[in-house]
GUVEXTOR-724593 format. One record per atom (N, C-alpha, C): residue number from 0; residue in one letter; chain; atom name; x, y, z. Coordinates in Angstrom, 2 decimals. Layout:
+-----+--------+--------+-------+---------+---------+---------+
| num | residu | chaine | atome |      c1 |      c2 |      c3 |
+-----+--------+--------+-------+---------+---------+---------+
| NUM |      A |      A |    CA |       X |       Y |       Z |
...
+-----+--------+--------+-------+---------+---------+---------+
END
This chain:
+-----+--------+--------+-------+---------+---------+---------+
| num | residu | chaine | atome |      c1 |      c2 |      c3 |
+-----+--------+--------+-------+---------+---------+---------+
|   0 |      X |      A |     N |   -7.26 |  -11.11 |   -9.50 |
|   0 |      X |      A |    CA |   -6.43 |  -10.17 |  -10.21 |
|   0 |      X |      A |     C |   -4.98 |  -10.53 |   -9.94 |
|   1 |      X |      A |     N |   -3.95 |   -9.82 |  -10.66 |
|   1 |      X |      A |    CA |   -3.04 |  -10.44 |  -10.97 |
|   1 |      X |      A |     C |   -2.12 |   -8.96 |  -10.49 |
|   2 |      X |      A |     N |   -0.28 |   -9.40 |   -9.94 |
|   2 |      X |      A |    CA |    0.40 |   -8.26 |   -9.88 |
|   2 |      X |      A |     C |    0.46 |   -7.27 |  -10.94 |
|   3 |      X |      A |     N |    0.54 |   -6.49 |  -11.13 |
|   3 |      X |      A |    CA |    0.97 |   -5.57 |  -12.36 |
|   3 |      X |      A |     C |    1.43 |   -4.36 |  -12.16 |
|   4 |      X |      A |     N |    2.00 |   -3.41 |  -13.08 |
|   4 |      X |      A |    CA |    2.43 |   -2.52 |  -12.82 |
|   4 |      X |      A |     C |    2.46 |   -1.22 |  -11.62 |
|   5 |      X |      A |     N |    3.74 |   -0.36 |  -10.57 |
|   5 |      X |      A |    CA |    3.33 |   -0.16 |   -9.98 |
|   5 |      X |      A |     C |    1.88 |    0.83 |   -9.93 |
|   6 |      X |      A |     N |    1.06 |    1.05 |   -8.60 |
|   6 |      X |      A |    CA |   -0.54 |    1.46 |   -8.47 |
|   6 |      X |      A |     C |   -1.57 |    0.70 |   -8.88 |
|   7 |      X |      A |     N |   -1.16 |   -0.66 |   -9.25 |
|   7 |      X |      A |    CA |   -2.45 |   -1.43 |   -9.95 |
|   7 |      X |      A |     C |   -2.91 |   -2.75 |   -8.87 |
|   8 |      X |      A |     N |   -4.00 |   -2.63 |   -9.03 |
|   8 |      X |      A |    CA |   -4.53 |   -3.54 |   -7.99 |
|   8 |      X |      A |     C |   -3.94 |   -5.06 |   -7.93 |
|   9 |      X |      A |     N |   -3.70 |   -5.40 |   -6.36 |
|   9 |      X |      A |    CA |   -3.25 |   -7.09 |   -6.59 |
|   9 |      X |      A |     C |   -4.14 |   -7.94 |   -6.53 |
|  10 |      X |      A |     N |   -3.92 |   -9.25 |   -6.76 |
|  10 |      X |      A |    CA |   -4.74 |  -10.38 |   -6.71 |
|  10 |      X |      A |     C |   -5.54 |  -10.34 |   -5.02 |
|  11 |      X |      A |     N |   -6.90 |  -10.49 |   -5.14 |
|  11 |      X |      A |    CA |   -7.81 |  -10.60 |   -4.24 |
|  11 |      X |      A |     C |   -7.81 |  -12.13 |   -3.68 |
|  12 |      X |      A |     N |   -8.01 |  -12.41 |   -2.41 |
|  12 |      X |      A |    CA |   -7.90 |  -13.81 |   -1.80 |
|  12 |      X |      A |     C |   -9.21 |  -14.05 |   -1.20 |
|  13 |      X |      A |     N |   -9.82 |  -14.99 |   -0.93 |
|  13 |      X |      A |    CA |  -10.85 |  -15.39 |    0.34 |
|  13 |      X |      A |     C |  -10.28 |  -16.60 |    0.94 |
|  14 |      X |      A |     N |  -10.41 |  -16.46 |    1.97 |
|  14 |      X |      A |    CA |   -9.61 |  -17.49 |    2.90 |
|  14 |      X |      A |     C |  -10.82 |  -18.31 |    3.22 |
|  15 |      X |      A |     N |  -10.91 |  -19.15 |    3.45 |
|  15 |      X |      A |    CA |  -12.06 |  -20.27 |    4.02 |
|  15 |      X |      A |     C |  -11.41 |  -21.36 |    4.71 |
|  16 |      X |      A |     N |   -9.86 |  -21.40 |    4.66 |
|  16 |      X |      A |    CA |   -9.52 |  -22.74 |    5.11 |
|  16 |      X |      A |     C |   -8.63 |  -22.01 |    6.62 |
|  17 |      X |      A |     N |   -8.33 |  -22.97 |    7.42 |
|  17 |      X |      A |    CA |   -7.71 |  -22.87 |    8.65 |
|  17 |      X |      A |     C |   -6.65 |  -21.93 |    9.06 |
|  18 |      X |      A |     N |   -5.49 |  -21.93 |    7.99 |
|  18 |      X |      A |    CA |   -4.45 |  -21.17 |    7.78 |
|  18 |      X |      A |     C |   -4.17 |  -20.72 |    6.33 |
|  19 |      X |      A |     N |   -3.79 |  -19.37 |    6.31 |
|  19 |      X |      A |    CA |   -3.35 |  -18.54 |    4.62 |
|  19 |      X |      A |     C |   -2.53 |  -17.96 |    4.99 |
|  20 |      X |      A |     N |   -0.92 |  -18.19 |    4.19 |
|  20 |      X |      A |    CA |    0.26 |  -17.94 |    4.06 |
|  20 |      X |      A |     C |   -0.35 |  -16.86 |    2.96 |
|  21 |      X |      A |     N |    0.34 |  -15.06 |    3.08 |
|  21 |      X |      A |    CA |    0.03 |  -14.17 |    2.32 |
|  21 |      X |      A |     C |    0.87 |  -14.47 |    1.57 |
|  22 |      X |      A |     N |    0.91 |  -13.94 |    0.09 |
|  22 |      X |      A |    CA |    2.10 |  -13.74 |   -0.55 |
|  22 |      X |      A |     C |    2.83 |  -12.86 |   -0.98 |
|  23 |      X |      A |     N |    3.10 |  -12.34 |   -1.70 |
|  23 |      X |      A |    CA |    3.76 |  -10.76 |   -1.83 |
|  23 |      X |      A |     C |    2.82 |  -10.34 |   -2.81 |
|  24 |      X |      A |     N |    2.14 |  -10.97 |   -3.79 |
|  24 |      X |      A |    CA |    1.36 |  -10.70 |   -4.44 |
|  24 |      X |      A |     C |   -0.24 |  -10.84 |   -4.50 |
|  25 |      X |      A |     N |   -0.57 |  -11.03 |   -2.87 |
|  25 |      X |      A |    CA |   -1.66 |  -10.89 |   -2.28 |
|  25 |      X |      A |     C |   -1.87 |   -9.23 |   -1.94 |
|  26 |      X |      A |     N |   -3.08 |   -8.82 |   -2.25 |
|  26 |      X |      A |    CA |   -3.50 |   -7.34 |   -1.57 |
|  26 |      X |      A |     C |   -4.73 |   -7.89 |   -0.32 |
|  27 |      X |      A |     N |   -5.69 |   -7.97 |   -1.32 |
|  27 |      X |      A |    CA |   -6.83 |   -8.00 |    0.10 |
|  27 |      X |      A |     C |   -7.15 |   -9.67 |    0.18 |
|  28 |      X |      A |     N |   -7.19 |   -9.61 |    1.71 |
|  28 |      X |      A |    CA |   -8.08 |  -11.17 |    1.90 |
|  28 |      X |      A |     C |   -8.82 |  -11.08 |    2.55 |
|  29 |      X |      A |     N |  -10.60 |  -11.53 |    2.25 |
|  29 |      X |      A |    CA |  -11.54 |  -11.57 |    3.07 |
|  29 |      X |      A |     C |  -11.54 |  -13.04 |    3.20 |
|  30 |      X |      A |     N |  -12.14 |  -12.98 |    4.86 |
|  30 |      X |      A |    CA |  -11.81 |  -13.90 |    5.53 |
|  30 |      X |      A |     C |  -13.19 |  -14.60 |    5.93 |
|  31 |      X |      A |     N |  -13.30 |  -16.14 |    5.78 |
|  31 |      X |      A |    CA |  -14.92 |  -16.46 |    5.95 |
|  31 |      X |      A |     C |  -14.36 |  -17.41 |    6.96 |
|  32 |      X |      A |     N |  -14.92 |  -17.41 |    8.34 |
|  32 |      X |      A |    CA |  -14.81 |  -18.17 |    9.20 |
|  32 |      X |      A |     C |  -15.76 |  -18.65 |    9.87 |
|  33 |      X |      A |     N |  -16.60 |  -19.25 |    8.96 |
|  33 |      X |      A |    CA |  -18.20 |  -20.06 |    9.38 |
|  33 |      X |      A |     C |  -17.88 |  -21.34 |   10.07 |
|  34 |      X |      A |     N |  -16.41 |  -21.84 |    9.30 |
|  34 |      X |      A |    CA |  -16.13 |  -23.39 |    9.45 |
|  34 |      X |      A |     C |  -15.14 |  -23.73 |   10.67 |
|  35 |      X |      A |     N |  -14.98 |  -22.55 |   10.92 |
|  35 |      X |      A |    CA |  -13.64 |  -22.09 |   12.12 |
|  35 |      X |      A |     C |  -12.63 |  -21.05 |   12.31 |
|  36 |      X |      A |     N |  -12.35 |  -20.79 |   12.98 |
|  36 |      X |      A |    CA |  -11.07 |  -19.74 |   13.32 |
|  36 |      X |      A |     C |   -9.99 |  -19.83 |   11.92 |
|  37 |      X |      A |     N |   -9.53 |  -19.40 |   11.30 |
|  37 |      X |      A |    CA |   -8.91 |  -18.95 |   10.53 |
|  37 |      X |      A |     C |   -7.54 |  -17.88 |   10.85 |
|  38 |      X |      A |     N |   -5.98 |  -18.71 |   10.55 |
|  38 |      X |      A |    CA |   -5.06 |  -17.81 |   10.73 |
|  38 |      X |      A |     C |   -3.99 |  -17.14 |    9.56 |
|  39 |      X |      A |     N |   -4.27 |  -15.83 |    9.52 |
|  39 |      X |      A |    CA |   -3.30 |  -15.16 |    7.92 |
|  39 |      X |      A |     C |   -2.31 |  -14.99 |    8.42 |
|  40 |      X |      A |     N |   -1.23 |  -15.20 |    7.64 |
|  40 |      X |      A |    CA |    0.00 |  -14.85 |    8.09 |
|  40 |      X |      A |     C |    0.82 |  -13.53 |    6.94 |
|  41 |      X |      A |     N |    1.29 |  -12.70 |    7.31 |
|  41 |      X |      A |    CA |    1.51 |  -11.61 |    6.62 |
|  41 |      X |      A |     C |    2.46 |  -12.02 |    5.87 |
|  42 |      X |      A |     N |    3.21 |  -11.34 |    4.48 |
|  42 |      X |      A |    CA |    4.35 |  -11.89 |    3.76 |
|  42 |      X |      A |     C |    5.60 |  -11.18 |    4.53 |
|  43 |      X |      A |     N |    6.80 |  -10.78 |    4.71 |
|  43 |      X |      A |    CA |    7.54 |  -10.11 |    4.98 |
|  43 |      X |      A |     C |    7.36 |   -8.80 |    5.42 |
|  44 |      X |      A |     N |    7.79 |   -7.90 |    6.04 |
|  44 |      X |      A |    CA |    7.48 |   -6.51 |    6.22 |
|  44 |      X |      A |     C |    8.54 |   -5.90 |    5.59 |
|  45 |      X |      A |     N |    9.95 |   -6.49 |    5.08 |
|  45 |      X |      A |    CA |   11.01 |   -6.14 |    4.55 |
|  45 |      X |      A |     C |   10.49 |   -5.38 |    2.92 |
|  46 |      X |      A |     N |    9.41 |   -5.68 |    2.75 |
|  46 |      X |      A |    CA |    9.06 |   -5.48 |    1.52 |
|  46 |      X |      A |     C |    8.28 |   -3.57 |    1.46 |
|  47 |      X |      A |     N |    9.60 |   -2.97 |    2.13 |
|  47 |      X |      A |    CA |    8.74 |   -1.33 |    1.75 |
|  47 |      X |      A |     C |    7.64 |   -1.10 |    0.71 |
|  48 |      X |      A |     N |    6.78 |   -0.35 |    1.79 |
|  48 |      X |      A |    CA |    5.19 |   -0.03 |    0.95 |
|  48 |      X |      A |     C |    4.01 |   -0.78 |    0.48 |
|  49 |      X |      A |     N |    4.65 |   -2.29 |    0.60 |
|  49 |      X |      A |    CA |    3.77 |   -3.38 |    0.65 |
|  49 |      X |      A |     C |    2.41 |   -2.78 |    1.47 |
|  50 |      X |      A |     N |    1.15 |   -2.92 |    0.78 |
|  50 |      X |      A |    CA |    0.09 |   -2.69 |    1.24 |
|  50 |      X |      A |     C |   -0.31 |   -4.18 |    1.05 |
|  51 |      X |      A |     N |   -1.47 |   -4.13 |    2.56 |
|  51 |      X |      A |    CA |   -2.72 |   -5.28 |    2.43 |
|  51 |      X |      A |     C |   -3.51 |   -4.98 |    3.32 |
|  52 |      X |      A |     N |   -4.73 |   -5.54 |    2.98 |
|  52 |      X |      A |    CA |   -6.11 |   -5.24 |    3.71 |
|  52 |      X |      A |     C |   -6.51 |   -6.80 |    3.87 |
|  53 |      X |      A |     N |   -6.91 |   -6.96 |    5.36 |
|  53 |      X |      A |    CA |   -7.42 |   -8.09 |    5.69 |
|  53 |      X |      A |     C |   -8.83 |   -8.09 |    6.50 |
|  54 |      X |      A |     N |   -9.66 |   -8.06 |    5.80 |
|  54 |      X |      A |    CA |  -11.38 |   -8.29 |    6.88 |
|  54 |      X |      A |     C |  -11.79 |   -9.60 |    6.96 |
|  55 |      X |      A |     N |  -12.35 |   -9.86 |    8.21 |
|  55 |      X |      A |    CA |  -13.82 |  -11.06 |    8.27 |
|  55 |      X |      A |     C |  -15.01 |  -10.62 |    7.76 |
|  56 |      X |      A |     N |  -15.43 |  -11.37 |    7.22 |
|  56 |      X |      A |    CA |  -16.71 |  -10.82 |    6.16 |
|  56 |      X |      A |     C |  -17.82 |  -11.97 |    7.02 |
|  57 |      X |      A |     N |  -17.52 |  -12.83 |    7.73 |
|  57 |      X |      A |    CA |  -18.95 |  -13.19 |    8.57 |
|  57 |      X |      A |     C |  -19.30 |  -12.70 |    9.89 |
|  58 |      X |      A |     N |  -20.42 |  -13.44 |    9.87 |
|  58 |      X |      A |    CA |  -21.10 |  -12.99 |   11.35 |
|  58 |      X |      A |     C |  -20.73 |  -14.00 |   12.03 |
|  59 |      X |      A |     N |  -19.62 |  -14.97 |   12.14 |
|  59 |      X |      A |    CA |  -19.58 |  -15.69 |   12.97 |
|  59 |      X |      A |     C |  -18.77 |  -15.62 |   14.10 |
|  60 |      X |      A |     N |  -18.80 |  -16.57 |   15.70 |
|  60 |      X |      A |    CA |  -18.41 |  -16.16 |   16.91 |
|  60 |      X |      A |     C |  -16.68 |  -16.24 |   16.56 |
|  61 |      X |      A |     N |  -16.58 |  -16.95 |   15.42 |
|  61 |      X |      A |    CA |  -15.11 |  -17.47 |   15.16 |
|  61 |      X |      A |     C |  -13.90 |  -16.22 |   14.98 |
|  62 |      X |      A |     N |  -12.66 |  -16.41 |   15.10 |
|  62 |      X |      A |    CA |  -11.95 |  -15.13 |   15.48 |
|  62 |      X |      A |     C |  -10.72 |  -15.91 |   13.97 |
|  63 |      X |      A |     N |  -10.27 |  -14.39 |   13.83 |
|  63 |      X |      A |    CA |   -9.79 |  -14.12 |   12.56 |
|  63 |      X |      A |     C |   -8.12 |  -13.74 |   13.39 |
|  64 |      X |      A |     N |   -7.31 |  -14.61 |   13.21 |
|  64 |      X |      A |    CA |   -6.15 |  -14.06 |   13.74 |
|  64 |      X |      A |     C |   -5.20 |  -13.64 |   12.53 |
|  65 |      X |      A |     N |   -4.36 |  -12.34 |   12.59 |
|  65 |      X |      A |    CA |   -3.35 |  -11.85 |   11.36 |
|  65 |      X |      A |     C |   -2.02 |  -12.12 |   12.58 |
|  66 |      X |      A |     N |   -1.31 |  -12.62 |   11.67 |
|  66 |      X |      A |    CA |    0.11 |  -13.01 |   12.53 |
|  66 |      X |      A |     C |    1.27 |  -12.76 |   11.16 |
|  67 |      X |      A |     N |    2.59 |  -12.32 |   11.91 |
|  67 |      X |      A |    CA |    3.78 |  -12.05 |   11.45 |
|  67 |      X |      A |     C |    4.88 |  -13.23 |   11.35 |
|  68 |      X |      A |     N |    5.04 |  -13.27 |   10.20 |
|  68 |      X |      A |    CA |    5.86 |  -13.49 |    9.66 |
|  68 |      X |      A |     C |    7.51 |  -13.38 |   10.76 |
|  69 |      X |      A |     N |    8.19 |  -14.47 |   11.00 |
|  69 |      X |      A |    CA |    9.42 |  -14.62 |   11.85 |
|  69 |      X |      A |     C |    9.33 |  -13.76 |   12.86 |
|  70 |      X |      A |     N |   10.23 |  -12.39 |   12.83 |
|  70 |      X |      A |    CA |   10.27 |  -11.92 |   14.52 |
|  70 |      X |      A |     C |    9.85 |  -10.48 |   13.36 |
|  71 |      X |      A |     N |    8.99 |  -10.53 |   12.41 |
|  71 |      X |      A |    CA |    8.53 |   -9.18 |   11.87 |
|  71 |      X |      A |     C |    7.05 |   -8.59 |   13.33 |
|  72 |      X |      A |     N |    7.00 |   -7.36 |   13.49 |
|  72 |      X |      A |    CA |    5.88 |   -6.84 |   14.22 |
|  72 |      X |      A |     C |    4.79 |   -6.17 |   13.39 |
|  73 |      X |      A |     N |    3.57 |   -6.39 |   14.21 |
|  73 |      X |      A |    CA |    2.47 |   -5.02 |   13.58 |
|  73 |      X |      A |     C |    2.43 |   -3.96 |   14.77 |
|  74 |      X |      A |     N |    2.85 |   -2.96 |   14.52 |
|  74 |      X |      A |    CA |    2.81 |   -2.16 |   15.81 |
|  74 |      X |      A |     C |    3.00 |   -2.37 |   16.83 |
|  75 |      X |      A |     N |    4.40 |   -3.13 |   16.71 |
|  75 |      X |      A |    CA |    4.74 |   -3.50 |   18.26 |
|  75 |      X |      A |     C |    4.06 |   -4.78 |   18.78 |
|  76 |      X |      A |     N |    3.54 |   -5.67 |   18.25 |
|  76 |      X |      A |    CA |    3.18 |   -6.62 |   18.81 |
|  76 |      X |      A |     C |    3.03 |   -7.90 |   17.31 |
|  77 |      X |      A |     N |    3.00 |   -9.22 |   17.82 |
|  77 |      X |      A |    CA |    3.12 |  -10.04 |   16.93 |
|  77 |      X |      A |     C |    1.83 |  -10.95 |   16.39 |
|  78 |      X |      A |     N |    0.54 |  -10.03 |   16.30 |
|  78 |      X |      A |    CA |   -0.33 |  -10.42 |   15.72 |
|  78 |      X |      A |     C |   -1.86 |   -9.69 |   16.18 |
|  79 |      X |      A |     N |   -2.97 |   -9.93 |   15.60 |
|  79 |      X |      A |    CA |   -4.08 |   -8.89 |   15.45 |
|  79 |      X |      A |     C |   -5.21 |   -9.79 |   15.08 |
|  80 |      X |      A |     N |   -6.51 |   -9.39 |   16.13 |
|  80 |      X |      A |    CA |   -7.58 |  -10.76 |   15.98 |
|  80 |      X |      A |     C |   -8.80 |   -9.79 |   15.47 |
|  81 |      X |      A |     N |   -9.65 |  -10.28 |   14.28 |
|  81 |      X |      A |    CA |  -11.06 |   -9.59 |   14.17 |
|  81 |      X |      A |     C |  -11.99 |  -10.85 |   14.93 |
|  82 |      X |      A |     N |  -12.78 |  -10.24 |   15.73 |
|  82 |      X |      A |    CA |  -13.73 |  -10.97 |   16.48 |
|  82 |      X |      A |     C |  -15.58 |  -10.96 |   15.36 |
|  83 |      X |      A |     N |  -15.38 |   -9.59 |   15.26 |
|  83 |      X |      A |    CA |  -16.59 |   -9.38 |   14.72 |
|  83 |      X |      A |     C |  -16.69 |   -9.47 |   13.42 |
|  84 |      X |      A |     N |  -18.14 |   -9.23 |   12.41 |
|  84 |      X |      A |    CA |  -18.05 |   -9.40 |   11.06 |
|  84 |      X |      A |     C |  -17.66 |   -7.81 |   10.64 |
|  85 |      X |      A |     N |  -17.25 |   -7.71 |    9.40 |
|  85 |      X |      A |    CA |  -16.29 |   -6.95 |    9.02 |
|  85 |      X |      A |     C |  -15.50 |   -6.14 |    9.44 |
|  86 |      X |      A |     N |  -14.99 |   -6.71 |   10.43 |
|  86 |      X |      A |    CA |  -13.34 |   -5.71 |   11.05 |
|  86 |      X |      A |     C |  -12.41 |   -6.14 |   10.08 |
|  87 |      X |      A |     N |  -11.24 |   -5.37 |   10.26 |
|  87 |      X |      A |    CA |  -10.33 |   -5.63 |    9.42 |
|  87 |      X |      A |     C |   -9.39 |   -4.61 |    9.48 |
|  88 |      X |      A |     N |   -8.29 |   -4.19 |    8.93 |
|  88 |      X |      A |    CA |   -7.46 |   -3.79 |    8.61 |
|  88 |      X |      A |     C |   -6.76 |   -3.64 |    7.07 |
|  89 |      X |      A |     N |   -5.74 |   -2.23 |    6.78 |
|  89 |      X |      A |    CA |   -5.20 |   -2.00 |    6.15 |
|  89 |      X |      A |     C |   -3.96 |   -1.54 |    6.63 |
|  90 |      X |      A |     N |   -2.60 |   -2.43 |    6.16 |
|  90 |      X |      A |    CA |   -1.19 |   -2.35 |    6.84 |
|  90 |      X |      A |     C |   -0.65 |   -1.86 |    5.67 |
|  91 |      X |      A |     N |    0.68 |   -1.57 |    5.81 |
|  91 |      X |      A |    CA |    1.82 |   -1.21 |    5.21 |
|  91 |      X |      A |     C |    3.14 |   -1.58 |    6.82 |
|  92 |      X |      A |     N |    4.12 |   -2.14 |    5.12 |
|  92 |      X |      A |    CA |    5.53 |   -2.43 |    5.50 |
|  92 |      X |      A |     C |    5.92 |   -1.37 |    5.64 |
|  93 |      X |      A |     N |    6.90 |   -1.08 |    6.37 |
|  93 |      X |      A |    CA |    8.29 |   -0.50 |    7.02 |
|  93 |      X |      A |     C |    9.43 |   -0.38 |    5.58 |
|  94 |      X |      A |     N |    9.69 |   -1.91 |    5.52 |
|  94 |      X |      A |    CA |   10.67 |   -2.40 |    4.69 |
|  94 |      X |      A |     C |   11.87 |   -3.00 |    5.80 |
|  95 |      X |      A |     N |   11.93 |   -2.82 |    6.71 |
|  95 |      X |      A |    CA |   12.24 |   -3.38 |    8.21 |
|  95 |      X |      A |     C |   11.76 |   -4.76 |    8.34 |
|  96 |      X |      A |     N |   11.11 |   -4.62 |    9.85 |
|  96 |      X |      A |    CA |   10.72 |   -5.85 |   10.52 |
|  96 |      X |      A |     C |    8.65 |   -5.47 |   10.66 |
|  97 |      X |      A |     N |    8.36 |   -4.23 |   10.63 |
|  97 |      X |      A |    CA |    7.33 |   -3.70 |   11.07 |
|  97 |      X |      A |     C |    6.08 |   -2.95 |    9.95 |
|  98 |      X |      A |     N |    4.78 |   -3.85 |   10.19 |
|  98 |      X |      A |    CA |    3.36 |   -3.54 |    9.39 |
|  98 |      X |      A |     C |    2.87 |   -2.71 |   10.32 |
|  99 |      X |      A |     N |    3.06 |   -1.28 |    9.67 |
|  99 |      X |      A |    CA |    1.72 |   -0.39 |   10.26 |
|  99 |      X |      A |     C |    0.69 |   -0.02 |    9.98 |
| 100 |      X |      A |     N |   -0.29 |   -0.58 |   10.99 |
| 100 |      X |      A |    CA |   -1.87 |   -0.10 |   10.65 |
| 100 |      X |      A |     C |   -2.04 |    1.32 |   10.23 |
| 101 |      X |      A |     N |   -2.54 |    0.98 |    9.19 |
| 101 |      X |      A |    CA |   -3.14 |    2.87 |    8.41 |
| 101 |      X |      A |     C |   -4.44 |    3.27 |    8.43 |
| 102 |      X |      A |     N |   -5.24 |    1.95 |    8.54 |
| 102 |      X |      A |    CA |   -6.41 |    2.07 |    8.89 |
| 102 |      X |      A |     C |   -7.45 |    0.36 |    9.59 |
| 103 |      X |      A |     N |   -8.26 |    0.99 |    9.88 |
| 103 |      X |      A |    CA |   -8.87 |   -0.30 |   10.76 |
| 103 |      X |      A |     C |  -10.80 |   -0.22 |   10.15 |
| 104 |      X |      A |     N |  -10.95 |   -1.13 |   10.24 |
| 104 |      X |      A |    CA |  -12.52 |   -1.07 |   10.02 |
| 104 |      X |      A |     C |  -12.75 |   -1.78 |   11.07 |
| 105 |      X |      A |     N |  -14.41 |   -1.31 |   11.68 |
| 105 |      X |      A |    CA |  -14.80 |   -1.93 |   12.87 |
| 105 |      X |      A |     C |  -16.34 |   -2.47 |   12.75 |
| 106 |      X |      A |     N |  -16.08 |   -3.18 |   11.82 |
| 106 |      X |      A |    CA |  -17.86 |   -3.72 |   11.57 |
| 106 |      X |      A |     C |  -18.73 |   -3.26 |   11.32 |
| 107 |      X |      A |     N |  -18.64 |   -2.00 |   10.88 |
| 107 |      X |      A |    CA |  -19.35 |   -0.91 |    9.87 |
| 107 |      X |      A |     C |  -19.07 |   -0.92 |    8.49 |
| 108 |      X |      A |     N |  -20.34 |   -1.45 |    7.59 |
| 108 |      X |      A |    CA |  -19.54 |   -1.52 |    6.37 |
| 108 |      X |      A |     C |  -19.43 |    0.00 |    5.59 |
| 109 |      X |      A |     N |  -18.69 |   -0.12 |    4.56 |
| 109 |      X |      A |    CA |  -18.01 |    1.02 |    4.00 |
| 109 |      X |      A |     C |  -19.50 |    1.29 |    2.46 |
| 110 |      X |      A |     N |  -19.78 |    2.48 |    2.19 |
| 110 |      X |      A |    CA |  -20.78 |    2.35 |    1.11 |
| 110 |      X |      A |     C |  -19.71 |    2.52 |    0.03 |
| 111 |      X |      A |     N |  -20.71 |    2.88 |   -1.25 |
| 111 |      X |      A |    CA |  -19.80 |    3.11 |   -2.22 |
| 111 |      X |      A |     C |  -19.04 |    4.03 |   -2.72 |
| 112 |      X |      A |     N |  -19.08 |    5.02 |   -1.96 |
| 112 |      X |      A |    CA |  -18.04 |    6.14 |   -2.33 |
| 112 |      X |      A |     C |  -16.87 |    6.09 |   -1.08 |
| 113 |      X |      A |     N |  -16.76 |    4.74 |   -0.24 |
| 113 |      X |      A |    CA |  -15.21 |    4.94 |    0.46 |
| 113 |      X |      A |     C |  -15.87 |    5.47 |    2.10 |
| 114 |      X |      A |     N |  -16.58 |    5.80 |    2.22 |
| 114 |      X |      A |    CA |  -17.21 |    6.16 |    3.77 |
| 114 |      X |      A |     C |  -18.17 |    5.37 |    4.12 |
| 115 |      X |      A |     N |  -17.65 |    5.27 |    5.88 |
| 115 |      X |      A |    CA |  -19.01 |    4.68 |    6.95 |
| 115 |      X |      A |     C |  -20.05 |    5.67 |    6.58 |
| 116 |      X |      A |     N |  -20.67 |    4.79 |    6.63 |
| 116 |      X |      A |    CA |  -22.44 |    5.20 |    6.60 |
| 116 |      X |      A |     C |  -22.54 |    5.55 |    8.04 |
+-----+--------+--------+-------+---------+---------+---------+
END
């Protein structure tokens, strides 16, 4: 999917390769790390209200690192690892230097109406 007007969904990513530079017009990236560790890097946090959601979608031992962008933070610290299969996160920019977690998933998947089972 593609940017579009504001409230409309952004382009969806799957990462499979080593490192993924987000873009501003990235929303969600699921993350497959069968082949190895895998590192996302967030776009700016300067970008107020910027939402993104980042999960690992395997079962593998491999670790999913989210890292910031220059001297931008996620809650005070400069990056965030999913170990397990579907952890993940949902951030929002500041418009500052700082992505705050709004929500976290912890390897429970979500059904179809938006709730852990």
């Amino acid at each position: 999917m593609s940017r579009g007007a504001p409230g409309t969904v952004e382009r969806t990513v799957t990462a499979k390769i080593p490192d993924y530079f987000m873009s501003i017009s990235d929303f969600a990236v699921y993350v497959d790390t069968t082949q190895g560790p895998v590192s996302i890097t967030l776009p700016s946090a300067s970008n107020a209200g910027k939402m993104v959601f980042i999960q690992k979608i395997d079962g593998s031992d491999n670790v999913v690192a989210v890292k910031c962008l220059g001297d931008d933070r996620i809650n005070r610290v400069d990056s965030l690892r999913a170990t397990r299969g579907l952890d993940g996160w949902m951030l929002v920019a500041d418009g500052e230097k700082t992505w705050l977690v709004i929500s976290k998933s912890t390897g429970s998947p979500f059904r179809g109406d938006g709730q852990q089972p």
